[in-house]
N, C-alpha and C positions, 0 to 999 in steps of 0.2 A: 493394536490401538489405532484409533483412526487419525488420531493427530500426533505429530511426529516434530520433534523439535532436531529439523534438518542441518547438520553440518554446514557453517557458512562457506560457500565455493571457492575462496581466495581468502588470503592473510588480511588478520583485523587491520592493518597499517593501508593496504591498498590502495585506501579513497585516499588518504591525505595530498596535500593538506585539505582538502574539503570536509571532509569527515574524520575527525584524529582517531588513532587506535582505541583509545583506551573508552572512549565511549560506541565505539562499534561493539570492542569485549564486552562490555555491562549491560549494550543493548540487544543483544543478539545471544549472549552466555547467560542474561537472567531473565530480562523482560519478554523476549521471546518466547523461551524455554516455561518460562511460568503459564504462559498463557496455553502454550500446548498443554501442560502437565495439569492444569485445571480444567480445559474444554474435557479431558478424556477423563477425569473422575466426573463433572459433572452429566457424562452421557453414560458411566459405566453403569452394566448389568440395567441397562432399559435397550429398547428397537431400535435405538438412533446409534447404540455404537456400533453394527457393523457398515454404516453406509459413512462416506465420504463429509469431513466435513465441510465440502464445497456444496455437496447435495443437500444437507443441512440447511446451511443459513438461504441457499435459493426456497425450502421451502420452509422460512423460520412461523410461517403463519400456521401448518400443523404441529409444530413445537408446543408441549405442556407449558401451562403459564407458568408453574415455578422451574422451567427449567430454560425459558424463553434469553432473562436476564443474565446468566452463565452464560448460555450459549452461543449469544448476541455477545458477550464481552470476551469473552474468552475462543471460540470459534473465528470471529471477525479479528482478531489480534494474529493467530496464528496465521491463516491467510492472508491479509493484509501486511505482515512482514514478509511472507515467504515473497512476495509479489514484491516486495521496498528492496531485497537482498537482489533477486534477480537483476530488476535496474540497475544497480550499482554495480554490477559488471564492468569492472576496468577494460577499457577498449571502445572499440563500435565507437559508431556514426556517434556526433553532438548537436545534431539538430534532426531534426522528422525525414526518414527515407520512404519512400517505394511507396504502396496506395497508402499509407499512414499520413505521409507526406501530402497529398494531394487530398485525401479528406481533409486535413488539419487548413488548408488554403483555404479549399472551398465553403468550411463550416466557419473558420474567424476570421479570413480575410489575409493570413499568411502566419508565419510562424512566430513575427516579434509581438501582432495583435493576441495570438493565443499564450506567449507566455505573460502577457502584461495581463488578460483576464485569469490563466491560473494563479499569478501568483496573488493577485487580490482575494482569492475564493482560499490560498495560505495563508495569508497577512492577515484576514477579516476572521478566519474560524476564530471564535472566542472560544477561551479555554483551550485543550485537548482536545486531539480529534487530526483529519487528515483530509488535504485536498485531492480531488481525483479528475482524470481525462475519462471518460465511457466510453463504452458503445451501446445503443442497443438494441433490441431485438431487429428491427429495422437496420440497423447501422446505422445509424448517427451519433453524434459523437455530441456532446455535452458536456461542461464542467463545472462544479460543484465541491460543495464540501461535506463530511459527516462530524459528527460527534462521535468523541472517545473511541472508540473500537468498529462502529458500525459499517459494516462493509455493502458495497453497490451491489452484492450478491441477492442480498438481501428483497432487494426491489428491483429483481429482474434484468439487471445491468452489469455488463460485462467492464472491470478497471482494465484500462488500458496502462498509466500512467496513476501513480499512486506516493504523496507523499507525505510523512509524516509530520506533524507536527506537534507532538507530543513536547515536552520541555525536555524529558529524558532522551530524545533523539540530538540535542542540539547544546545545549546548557553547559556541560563542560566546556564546550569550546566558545561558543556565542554568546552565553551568560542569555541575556533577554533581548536579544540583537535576532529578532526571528526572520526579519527581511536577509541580515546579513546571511545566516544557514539557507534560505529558498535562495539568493542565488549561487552558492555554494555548489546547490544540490541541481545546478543548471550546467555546471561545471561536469560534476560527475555522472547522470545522467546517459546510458546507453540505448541509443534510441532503433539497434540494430534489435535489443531485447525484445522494446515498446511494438515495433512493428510485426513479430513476431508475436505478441499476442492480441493486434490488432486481426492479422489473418489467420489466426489460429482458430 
C-alpha cells in the first residue's frame, strides 16, 4: 500500500501538558489512520497506487478529476500528519538552529517576527486547514496557510514547519481557544526536526 498509517514515535502522553494524551490517541489512532486507509482505497487497482503518495500530490495536476478530490483530502492528510508527528518530537532545540536559523533571520527579520506572522497565517485560517513554514524550489522560505487537508506538495513547495489547525487537533483541551493551542504547540515544537527537513 502506498500510504501507511505509521506507528506514532513516542507515548500519546509525551507532549503534555501542551498536547494531552487522549486527543494525541483520537488524533493520530483515527483521524490519521482514516486518512491513510482512504488515500489507499481511493488509488487502489488504478497507476497511482504503486508510486508514492508524496510523488502524488506533487503531481496532483495529472491526477483523474474524480479521483483528484480523495486524493487531495486524503493524501494531503496522511502526509501532513506524518510531518505534525515528527515535529513533536520530545527534545531538540525550541527555537530555529543551523542554516534554518539563519534563513528564518534573514527572510522575517528574526525569529520572534516569523513566529508573530506564523501564527497569524494559524489564528486567520478560517475553518479547518493548517498553517505552514516552506521552502521552495529556489529556497525561500514563505508562510501561508491551506484549507482542510491541502498540502504545499501540491504546488511545488517543500513544508518545512507544519501546523495543524483542525478543531480535532486542539478541542479537547482548548475548547475554541485556538491562539491558546498555537502557542502551546511553540512549546512543543522540535526545531532540530524542522532543520532537518529544511536541508534535507
Amino acid at each position: 500500500m502506498p500510504a501507511t498509517h505509521k506507528p506514532l514515535p513516542y507515548p500519546t502522553n509525551a507532549i503534555e501538558p501542551n498536547i494531552d494524551a487522549t486527543t494525541m490517541e483520537i488524533h493520530h489512532g483515527r483521524h490519521y489512520k482514516a486518512y491513510a486507509d482512504n488515500y489507499n482505497k481511493a488509488v487502489a487497482g488504478t497507476d497511482l497506487e504503486p508510486k508514492s503518495v508524496e510523488d502524488v500530490l506533487k503531481n496532483i495536476g495529472s491526477v483523474p478529476a474524480d479521483k483528484k478530490g480523495p486524493i487531495t483530502n486524503n493524501g494531503g492528510g496522511t502526509v501532513n500528519h506524518e510531518l505534525f508527528w515528527e515535529l513533536l518530537t520530545p527534545g531538540g532545540s525550541k527555537a530555529p538552529v543551523g542554516k534554518l536559523a539563519e534563513a528564518i533571520n534573514t527572510t522575517f527579520g528574526g525569529f520572534d517576527k516569523f513566529k508573530e506572522q506564523f501564527t497569524t497565517a494559524a489564528t486567520t485560517r478560517f475553518g479547518s486547514g493548517w498553517a505552514w513554514l516552506v521552502k521552495d524550489g529556489s529556497g525561500k522560505l514563505a508562510i501561508y496557510s491551506t484549507p482542510n487537508q491541502d498540502s504545499p506538495l501540491m504546488e511545488g513547495k517543500k513544508p518545512i514547519v507544519g501546523l495543524d489547525v483542525w478543531e480535532h487537533a486542539y478541542y479537547l483541551k482548548y475548547q475554541n481557544k485556538r491562539p491558546d493551542y498555537i502557542a502551546a504547540f511553540w512549546n512543543a515544537l522540535n526545531w532540530d526536526v524542522a532543520e532537518k527537513k529544511f536541508n534535507g
